[in-house]
MARGUKE-376139 format. One record per residue (C-alpha): residue in three letters; y, x, z. Coordinates in steps of 0.02 Angstrom, whole numbers, padded with zeros to 5 digits, always signed. Layout:
// residues N
ALAYXZ;...
//
This chain:
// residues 425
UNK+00058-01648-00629;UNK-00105-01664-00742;UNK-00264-01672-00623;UNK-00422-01565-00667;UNK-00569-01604-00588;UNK-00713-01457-00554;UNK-00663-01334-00675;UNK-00792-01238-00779;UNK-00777-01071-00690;UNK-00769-00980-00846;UNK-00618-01075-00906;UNK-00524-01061-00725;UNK-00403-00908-00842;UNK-00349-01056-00958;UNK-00332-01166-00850;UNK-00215-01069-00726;UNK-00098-01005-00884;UNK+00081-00973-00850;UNK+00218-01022-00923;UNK+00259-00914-01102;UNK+00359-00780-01052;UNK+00421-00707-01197;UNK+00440-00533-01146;UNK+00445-00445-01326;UNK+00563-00541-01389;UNK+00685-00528-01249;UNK+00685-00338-01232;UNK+00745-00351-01418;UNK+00894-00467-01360;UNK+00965-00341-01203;UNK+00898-00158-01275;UNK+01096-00166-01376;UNK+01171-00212-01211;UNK+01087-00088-01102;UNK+01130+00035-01233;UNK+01325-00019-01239;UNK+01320+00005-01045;UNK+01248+00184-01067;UNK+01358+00243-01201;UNK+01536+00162-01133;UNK+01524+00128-00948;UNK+01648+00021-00860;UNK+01708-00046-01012;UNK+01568-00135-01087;UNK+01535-00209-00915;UNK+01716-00281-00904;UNK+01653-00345-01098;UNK+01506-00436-01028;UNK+01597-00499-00882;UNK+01693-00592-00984;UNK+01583-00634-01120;UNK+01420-00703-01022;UNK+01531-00747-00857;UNK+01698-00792-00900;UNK+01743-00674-00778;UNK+01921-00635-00847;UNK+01949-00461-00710;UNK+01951-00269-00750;UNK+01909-00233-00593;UNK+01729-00271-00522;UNK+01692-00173-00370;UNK+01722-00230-00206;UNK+01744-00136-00084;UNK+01682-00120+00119;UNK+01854-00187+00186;UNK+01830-00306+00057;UNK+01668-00380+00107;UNK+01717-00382+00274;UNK+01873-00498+00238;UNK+01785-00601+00112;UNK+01612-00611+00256;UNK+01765-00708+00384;UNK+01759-00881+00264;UNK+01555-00900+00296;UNK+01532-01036+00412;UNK+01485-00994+00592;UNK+01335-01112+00601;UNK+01270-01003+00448;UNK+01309-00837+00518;UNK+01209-00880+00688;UNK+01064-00913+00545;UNK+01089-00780+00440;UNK+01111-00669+00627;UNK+00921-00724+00654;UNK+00855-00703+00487;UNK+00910-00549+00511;UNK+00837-00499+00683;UNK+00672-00556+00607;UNK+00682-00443+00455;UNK+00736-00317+00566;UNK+00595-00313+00681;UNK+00447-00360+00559;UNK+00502-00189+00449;UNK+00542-00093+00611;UNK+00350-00094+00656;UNK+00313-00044+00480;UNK+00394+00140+00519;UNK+00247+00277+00497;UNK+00182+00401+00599;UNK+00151+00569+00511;UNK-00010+00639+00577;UNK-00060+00819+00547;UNK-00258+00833+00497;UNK-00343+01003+00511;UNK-00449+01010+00365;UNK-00547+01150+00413;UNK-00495+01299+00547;UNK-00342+01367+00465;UNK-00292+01226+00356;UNK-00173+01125+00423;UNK-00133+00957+00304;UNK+00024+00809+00335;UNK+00132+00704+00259;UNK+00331+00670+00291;UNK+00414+00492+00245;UNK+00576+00522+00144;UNK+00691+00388+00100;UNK+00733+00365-00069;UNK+00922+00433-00085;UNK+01010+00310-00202;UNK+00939+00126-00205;UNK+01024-00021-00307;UNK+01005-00208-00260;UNK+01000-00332-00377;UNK+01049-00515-00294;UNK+01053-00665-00418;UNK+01220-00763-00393;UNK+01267-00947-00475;UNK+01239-01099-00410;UNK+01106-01048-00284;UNK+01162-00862-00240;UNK+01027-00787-00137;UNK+01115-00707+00019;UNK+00939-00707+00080;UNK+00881-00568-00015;UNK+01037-00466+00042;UNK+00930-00451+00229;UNK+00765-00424+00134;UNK+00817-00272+00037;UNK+00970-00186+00111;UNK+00897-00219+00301;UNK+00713-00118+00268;UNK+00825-00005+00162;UNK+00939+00055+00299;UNK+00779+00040+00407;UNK+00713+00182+00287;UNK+00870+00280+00290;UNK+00933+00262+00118;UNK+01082+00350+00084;UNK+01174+00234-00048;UNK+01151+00054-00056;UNK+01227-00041-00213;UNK+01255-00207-00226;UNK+01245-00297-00406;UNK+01266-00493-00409;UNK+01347-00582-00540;UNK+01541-00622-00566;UNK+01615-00779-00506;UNK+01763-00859-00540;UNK+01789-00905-00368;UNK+01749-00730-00301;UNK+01616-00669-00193;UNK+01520-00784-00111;UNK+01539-00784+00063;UNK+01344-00779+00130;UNK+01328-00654+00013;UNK+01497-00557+00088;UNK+01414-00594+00277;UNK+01236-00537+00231;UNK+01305-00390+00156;UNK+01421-00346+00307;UNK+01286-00371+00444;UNK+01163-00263+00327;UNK+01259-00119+00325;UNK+01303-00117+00113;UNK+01467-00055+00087;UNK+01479-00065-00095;UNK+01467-00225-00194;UNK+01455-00231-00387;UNK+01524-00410-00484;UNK+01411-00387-00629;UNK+01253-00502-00673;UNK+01091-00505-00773;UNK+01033-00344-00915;UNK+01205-00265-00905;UNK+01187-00234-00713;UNK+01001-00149-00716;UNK+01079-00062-00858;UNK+01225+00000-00736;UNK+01115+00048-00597;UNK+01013+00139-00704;UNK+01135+00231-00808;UNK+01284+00222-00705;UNK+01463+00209-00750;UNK+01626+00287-00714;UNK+01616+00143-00566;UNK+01423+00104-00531;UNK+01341+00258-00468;UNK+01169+00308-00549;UNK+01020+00238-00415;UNK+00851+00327-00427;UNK+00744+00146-00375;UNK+00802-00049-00430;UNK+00758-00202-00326;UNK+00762-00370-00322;UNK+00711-00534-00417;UNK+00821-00600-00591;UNK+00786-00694-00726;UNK+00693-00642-00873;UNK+00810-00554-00940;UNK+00845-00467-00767;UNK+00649-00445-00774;UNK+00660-00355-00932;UNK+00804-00227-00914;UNK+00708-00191-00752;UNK+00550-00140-00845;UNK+00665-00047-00991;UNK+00744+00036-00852;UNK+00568+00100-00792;UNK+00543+00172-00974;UNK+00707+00274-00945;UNK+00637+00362-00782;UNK+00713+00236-00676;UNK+00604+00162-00521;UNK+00587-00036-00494;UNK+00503-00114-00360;UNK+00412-00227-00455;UNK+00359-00331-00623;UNK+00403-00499-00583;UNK+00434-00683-00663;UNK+00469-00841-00634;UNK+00429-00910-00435;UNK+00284-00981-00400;UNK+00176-01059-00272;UNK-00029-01113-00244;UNK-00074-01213-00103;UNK-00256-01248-00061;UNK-00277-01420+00057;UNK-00404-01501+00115;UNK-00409-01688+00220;UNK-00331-01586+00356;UNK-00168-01581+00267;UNK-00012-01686+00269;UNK+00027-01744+00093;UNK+00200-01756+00134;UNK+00202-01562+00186;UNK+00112-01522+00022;UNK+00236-01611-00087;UNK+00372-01540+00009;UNK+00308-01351-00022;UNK+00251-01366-00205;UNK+00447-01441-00240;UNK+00517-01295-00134;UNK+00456-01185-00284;UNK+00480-01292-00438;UNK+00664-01307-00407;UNK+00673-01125-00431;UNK+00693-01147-00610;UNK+00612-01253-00750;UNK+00491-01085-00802;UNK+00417-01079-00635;UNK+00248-01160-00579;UNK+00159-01235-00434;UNK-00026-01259-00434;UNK-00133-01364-00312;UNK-00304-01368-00251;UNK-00379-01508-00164;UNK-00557-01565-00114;UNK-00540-01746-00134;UNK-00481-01851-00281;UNK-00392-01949-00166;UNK-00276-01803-00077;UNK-00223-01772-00267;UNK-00145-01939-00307;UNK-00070-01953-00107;UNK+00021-01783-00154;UNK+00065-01841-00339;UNK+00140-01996-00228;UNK+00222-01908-00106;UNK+00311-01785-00243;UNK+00386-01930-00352;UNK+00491-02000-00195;UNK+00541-01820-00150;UNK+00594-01776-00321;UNK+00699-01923-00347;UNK+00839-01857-00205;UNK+00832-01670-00246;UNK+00995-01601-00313;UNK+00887-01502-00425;UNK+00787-01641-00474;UNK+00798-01584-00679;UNK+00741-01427-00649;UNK+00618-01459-00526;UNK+00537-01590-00652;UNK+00520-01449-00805;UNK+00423-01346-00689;UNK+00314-01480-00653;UNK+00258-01507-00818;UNK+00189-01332-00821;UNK+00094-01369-00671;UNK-00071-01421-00628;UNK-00165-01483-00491;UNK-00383-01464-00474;UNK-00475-01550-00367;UNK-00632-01432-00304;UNK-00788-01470-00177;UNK-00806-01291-00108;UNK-00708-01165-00022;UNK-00794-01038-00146;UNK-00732-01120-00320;UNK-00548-01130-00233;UNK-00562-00943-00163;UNK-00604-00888-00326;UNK-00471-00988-00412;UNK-00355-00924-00295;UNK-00403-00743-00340;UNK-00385-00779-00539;UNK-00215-00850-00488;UNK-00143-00687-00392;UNK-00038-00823-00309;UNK+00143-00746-00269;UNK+00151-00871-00123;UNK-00010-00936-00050;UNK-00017-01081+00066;UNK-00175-01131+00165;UNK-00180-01294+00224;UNK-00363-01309+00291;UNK-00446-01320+00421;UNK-00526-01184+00413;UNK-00378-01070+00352;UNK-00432-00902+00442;UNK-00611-00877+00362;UNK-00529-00904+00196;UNK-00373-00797+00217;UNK-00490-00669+00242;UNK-00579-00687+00054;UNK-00419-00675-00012;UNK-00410-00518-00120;UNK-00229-00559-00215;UNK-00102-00650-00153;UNK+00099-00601-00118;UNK+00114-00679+00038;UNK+00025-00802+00117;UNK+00055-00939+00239;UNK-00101-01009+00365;UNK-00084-01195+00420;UNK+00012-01353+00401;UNK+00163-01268+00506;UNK+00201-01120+00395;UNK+00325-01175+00267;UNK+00315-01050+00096;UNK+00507-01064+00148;UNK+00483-00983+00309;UNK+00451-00818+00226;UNK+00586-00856+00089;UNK+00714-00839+00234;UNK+00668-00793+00409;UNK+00506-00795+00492;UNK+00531-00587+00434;UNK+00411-00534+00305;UNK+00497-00488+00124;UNK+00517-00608+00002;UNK+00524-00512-00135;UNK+00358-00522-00225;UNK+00235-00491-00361;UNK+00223-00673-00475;UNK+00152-00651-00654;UNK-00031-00602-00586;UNK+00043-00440-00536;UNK-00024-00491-00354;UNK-00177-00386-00418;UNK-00087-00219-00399;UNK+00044-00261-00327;UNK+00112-00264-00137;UNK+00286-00356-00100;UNK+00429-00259-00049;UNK+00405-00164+00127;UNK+00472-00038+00203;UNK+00373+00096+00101;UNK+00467+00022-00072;UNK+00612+00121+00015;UNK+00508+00269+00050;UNK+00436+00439-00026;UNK+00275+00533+00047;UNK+00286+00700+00035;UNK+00122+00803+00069;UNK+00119+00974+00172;UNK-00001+01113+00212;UNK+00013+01265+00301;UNK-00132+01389+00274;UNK-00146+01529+00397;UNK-00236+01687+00345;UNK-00423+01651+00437;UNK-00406+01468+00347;UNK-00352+01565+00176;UNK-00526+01664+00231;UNK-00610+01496+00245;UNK-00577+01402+00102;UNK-00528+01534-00009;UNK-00709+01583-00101;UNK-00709+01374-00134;UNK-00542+01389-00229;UNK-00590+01550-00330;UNK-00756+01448-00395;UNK-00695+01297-00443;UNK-00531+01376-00526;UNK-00645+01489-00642;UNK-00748+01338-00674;UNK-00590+01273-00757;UNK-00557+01430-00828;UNK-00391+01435-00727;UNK-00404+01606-00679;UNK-00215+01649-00647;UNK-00244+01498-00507;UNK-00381+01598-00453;UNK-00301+01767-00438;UNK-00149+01664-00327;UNK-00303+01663-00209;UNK-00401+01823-00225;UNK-00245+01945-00215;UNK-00196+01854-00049;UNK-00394+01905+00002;UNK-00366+02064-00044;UNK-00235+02094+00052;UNK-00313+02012+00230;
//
């Protein structure tokens, strides 16, 4: 990783570039597939099975019985895991439930909102070599939480079937439905539907960039997402109160995502940057994803600072999707944090904690979208709906206010829909 020492604050957006992410180009590339899924359904799926997945089957679905069967060849030791991964989940998005509270405006005018669920939702769970059963629990547990009536499963085809974590996360969650279909062509399913997928009216979950995409061409087509997201990343801030080893360990917990993600570092000494540049060249040498994991760090950087300000501000720039603190003095500056996707305080909070089962979502903004965005809650799953209920002495009260400032807009048919109610008080 290159080091940079004391960056000219005005230069902090080129230093903290992302990888290219060719976005353009790309929706060119699955626009005729998403179309092929609209106009011929379960066919063109079966088409794409086979052509981007080998996966020779006409059928794709699999059903709740299924699951269930499929769920029995997980290991026990990593159902009593996935069992407490998904307490967690459970009871971190149980407190998130709202209260609606009614609000008298004035005498007469009586204001609330109700929480609906959103009816149809469609999970999208990448598969391959490192299939994410984890982000089964984070979206189809806050989802049933919310009271969503459909839950569809999209992960893509393998030879070898289903995989079982994926089965058992599935099962415990409540899904019924599970869809064998991977990258553009699945959005493009959940969004359109077929004779098979049914039609969702919101998309979750994390992809590729070519999962990314169909997402956002989905939006265009009136379809809701959860979020813009890329590749995985992670900043961590550390000071001479961190352990090098624990730093390595985190920054190679996100480059082995894939070779477009990127880990950043800030330090405040010199020497902390070339203990942690140690530290990572013994760890990378006995990762399985040790290829990968090396790309990424080539698009990484670390900076060495000498004040909690220039990191703080850095971090900011960033919009971090994971943010790890390891300082002493990790409070006070978790508090100055404006964007960030999640962060983790400390030498003892792991960015992998919240990846499986400390309970907060780890489905998050990346791409600098940390500076709109939330991460996944239980609102994602949700719809606020606002009421009022007007008696006739609040009509009376706020009445003459409506009349003035709907001729003011020269909107007098909204005014009349207030005096002829007056008129007849």
């Amino acid at each position: 990783m290159k080091i940079i020492e004391n960056p000219n604050p005005n230069e902090y957006s080129k230093h903290l570039q992302r990888p290219v992410f060719e976005l353009f180009s790309i929706f060119e590339k699955i626009k005729p597939i998403m179309q092929k899924i609209k106009l011929e359904g379960d066919s063109a799926i079966i088409e794409f099975n086979k052509k981007f997945d080998n996966f020779e089957s006409n059928s794709f679905e699999i059903n709740k019985f299924e699951i269930e069967k499929i769920a029995q060849n997980c290991s026990l030791e990593l159902k009593k895991a996935i069992q407490q991964a998904a307490e967690n989940i459970q009871l971190f998005h149980s407190s998130q439930i709202p209260e609606n509270k009614l609000v008298e405006t004035m005498q007469g005018v009586r204001c609330w909102q109700k929480t609906v669920a959103i009816q149809n939702v469609g999970l999208y769970i990448p598969g391959g070599t490192a299939p994410l059963f984890s982000t089964v629990l984070m979206l189809a547990i806050p989802a049933k939480i919310a009271g969503c009536r459909e839950i569809v499963i999209c992960t893509p085809p393998d030879k070898n079937g289903l995989n079982p974590a994926i089965a058992y996360s599935a099962m415990l969650s409540g899904v019924e439905k599970v869809m064998q279909i991977g990258g553009a062509q699945a959005i493009a399913a959940l969004a359109y539907g077929t004779e098979t997928v049914p039609k969702v009216d919101k998309i979750f979950g994390p992809g590729n960039q070519y999962v990314t995409a169909a997402k956002q061409l989905a939006a265009l087509d009136g379809v809701a997402i959860d979020l813009p997201a890329g590749p995985s990343e992670v900043l961590v801030y550390a000071d001479e109160t961190a352990n090098p080893e624990f730093i390595a360990a985190d920054l190679l917990s996100q480059a082995e995502h894939g070779a477009d993600s990127q880990v950043i570092l800030i330090v405040t000494s010199k020497k902390l940057a070339y203990l942690v540049s140690e530290k990572l060249e013994k760890q990378l040498d006995i990762l399985p994803r040790k290829e990968i994991a090396k790309k990424a760090l080539e698009n990484s950087k670390i900076f060495v600072v000498n004040s909690d300000n220039k990191a703080i501000n850095m971090i900011n720039e960033y919009a971090p999707e994971h943010l790890i603190l390891s300082i002493k003095n990790c409070n006070v500056v978790q508090e100055k944090i404006l964007n960030a996707g999640s962060i983790f305080l400390g030498n003892y909070s792991p960015e992998s904690a919240g990846d499986y089962a400390s309970g907060t979502n780890h489905t998050l903004p990346t791409n600098g979208y940390a500076k709109a965005y939330s991460g996944v809650s239980l609102d994602s799953f949700c719809k606020k709906i606002t009421v009022q209920e007007i008696s006739k002495e609040g009509l009376k009260n706020i009445g003459k206010t409506i009349e003035i400032m709907a001729e003011a807009e020269n909107l007098y048919a909204h005014k009349n829909a207030v005096s002829i109610r007056l008129k007849s008080i």
